[in-house]
N, C-alpha and C positions, 0 to 999 in steps of 0.2 A: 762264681759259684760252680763247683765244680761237681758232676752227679755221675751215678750209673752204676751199674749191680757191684751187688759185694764181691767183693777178691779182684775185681779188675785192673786194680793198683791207682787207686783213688789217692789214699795218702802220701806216696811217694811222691806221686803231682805235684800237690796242694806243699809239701814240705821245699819242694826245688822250686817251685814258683814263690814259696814264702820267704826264700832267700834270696830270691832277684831281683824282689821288691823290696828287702829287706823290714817287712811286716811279719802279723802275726794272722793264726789259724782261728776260724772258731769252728767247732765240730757242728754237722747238723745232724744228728745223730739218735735216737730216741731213746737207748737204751746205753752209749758209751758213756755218757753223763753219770753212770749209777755205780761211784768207787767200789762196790762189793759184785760187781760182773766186767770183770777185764778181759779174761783170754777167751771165755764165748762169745763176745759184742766186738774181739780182734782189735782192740785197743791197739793206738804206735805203740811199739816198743820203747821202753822206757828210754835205749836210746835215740831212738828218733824225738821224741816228746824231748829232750837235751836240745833239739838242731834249733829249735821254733817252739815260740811260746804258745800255749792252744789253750783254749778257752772250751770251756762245756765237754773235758773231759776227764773222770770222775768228781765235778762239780758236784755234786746230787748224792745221793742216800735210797736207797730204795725206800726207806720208811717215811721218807718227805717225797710221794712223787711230784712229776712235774709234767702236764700236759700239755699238749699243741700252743694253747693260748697262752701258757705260764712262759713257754719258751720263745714265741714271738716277742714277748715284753719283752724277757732278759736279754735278749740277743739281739734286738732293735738298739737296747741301750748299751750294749756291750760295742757296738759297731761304731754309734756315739760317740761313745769315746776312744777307740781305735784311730778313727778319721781325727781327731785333735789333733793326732801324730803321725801318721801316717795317710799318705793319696791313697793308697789300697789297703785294701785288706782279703785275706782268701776265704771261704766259705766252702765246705765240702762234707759230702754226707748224702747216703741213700734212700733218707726217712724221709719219700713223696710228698705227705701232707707236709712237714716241717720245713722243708725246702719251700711250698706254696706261701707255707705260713710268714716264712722268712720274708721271701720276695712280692706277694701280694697280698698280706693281713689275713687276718684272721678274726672274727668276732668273741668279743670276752662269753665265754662257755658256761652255762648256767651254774648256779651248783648243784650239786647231788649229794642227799639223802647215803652214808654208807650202807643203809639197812637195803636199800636197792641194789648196790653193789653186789650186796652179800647175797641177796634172792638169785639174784643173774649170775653167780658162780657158782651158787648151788645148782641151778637149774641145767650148768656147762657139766656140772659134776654127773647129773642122771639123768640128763634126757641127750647130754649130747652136743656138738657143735651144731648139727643141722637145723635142729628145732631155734637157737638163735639165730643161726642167718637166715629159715625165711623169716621169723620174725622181723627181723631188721630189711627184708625187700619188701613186705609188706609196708613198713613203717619209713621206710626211707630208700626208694629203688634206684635212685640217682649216686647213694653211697655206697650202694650194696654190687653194684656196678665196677665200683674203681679199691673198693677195701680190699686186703689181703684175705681169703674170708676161712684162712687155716689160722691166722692171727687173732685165739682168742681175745686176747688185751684190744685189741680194734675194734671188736665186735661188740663185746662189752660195754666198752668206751662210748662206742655210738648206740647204744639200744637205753643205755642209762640218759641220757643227754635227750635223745628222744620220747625218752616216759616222763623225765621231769619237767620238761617244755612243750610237749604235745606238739612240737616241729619237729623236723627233719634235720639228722643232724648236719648235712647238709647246709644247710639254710644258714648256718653260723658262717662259710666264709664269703667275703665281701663281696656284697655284689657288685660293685665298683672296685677295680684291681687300685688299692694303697700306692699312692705316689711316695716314692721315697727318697731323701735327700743325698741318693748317691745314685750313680750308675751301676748298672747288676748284668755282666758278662757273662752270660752261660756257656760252661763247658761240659760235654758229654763223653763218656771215656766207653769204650766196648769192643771188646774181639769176637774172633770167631767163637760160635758156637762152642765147639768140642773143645777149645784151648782154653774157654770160663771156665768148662764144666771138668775139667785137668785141676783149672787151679783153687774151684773150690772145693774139689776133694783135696789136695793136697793139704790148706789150709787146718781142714778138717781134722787130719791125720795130727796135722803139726798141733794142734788145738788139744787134741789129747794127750799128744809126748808132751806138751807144756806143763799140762794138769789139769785140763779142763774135768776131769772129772771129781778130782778132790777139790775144784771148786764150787760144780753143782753141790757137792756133799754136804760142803759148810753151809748153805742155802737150803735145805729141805723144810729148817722150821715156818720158813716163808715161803713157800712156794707158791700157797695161795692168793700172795700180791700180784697186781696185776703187772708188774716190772719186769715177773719171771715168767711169764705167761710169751717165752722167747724162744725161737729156734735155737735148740743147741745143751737148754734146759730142761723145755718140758720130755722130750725127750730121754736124759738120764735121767731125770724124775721118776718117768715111767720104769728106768730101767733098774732105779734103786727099789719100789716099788713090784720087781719080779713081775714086770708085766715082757720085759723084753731080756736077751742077753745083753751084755757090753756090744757083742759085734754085732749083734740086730740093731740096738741103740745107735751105734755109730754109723751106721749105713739109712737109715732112717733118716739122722741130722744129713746127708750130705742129700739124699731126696728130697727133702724140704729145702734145703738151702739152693737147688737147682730149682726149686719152686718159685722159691721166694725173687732168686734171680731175674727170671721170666717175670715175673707181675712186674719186678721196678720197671724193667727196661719199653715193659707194655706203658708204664706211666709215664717215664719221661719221654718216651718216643710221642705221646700227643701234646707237647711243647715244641712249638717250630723256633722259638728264641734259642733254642740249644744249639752249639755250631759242636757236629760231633768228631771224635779223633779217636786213634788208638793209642794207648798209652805210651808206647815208643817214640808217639811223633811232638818231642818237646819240643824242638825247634818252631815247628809249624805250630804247635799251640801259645807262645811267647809271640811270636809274631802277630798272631792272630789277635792276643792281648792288648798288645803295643798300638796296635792300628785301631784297635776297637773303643781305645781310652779319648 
């Protein structure tokens, strides 16, 4: 399992270890799954997705989402049968809860009412992100603790889950950590400070000479799902919307995305199973593999 803030060169890893072991990738990822958002969720490049087969990327549709509990099923069973053919397999991905979800379960998630959905994005729409998140430390202070709480789709996610079960959303994952019928290697990738925050501006920059914004553009009629409720979106959202310029827009997404940084790294640094490295040190992370099997 291989973790740690965005742009730190996660996939590179996971693609040169998937070929030493000569297996396959499955993304953990919350949003790469969703074929209609590739170059803001920084999808491999098509040529890399060539080197190594990968799993749970653009699998999904934005108009079928697919939640924390939806993705522990498929990906328990996608690993399933991996392991038929393969001693290993790689796991890699910055989505906190999904990595948990993966490696310690998760409980199946009530269902919800859309008509709640739709109150609680209304409600994002005119009172605001604040008035949700204290709602949600009132209602759940143990989530509201570890959520992303700029990340409306999380916030959402746990206030709905919490109205229609009167628990804490919280409380869904396992109180007993899931034994699972393989061994689970954590690797943790991070540099310095200033050389994150280099590359995911660059990223950024590169995200837009891609097209990132005639991607947002095709997405406007959906905005309101909560799939796009993502750094990098709601942003030109706002900017198609003349709430911002392009260049306010784009400096905006790289703020947040140093945001967003900082929160994983805060999450996966409270996991001591992680043996952490910097990306350059493939040798010593092979090794470390090798001895740890």
């Amino acid at each position: 399992m291989i973790v740690g803030p965005t742009a730190v060169g996660k996939t590179k890893l996971a693609i040169q270890l998937a070929q030493a072991f000569g297996t396959e990738i499955v993304s953990v990822d919350s949003r790469q799954c969703y074929r209609e958002m590739s170059i803001g969720t920084a999808v491999p490049h098509p040529d890399e997705l060539a080197l190594v087969p990968h799993h749970f990327i653009h699998s999904h549709s934005i108009h079928s989402e697919m939640n924390v509990s939806d993705f522990e099923k498929q990906a328990t069973l996608t690993l399933s049968q991996l392991f038929q053919q393969h001693a290993v397999a790689i796991a890699v991905g910055g989505s906190g809860l999904y990595v948990r979800a993966l490696c310690e379960g998760f409980d199946e998630l009530p269902t919800v009412d859309f008509s709640l959905r739709q109150v609680l994005n209304e409600r994002l729409q005119w009172e605001g992100m604040e008035a949700l998140q204290q709602q949600l430390k009132q209602l759940d202070p143990v989530y509201y603790q570890e959520v992303d709480l700029q990340n409306p789709q999380r916030i959402i996610r746990a206030l709905e889950v919490c109205l229609a079960s009167n628990k804490p959303f919280s409380s869904f994952r396992k109180s007993v950590v899931q034994t699972r019928p393989f061994k689970i290697i954590k690797i943790g990738l991070n540099v310095d400070r200033t050389l994150l925050y280099q590359r995911i501006e660059h990223r950024v920059d590169q995200m837009v000479l891609d097209g990132l914004v005639n991607e947002v553009e095709q997405l406007i009629p959906f905005k309101n799902l909560n799939s796009l409720h993502t750094v990098g979106y709601t942003e030109l959202f706002d900017y198609f919307a003349e709430k911002y310029s392009l260049e306010q827009a784009i400096q905006v997404i790289k703020q947040h995305t140093r945001r967003f940084a900082k929160r994983q790294l805060t999450w996966f640094r409270k996991d001591p199973a992680i043996e952490w490295f910097q990306p350059h040190q493939y040798d010593e992370i092979f090794k470390y593999i090798v001895s740890s099997l």
